[in-house]
C-alpha positions in Angstrom: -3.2 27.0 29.6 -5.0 25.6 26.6 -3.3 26.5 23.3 -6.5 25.5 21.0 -9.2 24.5 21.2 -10.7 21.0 20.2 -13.7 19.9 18.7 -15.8 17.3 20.4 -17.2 14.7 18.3 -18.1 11.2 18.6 -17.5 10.7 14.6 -13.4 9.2 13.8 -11.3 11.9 11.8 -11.2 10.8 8.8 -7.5 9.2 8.7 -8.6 7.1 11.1 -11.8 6.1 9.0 -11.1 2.5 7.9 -7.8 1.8 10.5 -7.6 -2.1 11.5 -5.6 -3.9 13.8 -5.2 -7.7 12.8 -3.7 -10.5 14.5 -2.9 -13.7 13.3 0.0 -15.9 11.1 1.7 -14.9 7.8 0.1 -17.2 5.8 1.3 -16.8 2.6 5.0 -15.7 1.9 6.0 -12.2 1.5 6.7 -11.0 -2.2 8.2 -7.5 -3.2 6.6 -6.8 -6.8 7.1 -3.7 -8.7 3.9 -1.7 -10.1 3.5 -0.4 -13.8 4.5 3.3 -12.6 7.8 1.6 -11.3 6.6 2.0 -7.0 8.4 -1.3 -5.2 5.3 -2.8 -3.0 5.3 -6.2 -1.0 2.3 -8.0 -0.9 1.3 -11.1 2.1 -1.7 -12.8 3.5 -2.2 -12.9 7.1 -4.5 -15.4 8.4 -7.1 -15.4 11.2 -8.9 -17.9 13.5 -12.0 -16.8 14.9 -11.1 -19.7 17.9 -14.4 -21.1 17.8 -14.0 -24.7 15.8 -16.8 -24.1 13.7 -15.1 -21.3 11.7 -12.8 -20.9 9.3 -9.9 -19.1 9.0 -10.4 -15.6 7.2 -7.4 -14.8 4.7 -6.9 -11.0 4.7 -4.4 -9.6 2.1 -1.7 -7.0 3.0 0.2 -5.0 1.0 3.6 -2.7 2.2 4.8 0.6 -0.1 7.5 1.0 3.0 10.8 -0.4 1.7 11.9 -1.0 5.5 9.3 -3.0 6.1 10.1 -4.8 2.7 13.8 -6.0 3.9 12.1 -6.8 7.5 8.9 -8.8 5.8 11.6 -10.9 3.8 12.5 -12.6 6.3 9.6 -13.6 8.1 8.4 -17.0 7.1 5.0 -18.6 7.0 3.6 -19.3 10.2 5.3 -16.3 12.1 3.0 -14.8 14.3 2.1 -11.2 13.2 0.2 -8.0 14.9 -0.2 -6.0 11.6 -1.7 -1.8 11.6 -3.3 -0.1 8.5 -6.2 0.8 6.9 -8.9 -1.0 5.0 -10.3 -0.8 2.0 -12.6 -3.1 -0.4 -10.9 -5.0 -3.6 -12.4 -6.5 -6.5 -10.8 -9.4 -7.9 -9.4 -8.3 -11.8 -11.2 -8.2 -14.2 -14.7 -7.8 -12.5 -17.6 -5.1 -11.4 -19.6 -4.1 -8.6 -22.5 -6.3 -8.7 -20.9 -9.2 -11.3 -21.3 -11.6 -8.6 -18.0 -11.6 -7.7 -16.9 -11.3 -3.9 -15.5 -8.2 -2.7 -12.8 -9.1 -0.1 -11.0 -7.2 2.7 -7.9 -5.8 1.7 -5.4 -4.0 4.1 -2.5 -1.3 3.3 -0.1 -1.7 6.1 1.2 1.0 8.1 3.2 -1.2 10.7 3.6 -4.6 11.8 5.2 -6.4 14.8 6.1 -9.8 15.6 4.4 -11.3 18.1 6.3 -13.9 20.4 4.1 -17.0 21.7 7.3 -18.2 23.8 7.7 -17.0 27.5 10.7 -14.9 28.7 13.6 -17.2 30.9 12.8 -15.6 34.1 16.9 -16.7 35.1 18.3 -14.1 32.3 20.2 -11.1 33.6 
């Protein structure tokens, strides 16, 4: 027996809204930095290849508030291949304004992250 009852809609929930999933490399370090209210944060760049060789790699910035995943990010290096949750948003670079000509770029706020092994399991391991 049904407890509730459920909408039916074709539109995301609104948590949901802006949630990516993005798989690539660490490509720039992770740093824990401390904000001006005093909240601990780590910031990284993940890098993605489209895996067509006419593109470039797009650079997509992640930050962490989880202090977890701060002590695990620390000791991932660059290069480490990374399947990273959490939802998107827009950034301006400092110091600039909608419409100053500036590029808006994709950032993400992380909401969990996994290592993602390349190498194949030894099938003779018990």
């Amino acid at each position: 027996m049904l407890r509730f009852t459920r909408k039916f809609t074709t539109s995301a929930a609104a948590r949901d809204a802006f949630k990516v999933t993005l798989h690539g490399r660490i490509a720039k370090a992770p740093e824990t930095l401390t904000s001006a209210s005093g909240t601990s944060y780590t910031k990284y760049t993940v890098a993605i290849n489209d895996y067509r060789e006419d593109r470039p790699a797009s650079f997509i910035a992640v930050t962490s508030f989880e202090e977890r995943a701060a002590q695990f990010l620390s000791v991932l290096k660059t290069g480490t291949p990374v399947m990273v949750t959490g939802n998107a948003t827009y950034q301006y670079p400092p110091n600039s304004e909608m419409g100053d000509g500036k590029p808006a770029y994709l950032s993400v706020t992380q909401t969990s992250i996994d290592v993602i092994s390349n190498k194949k399991r030894d099938e003779t391991d018990e």
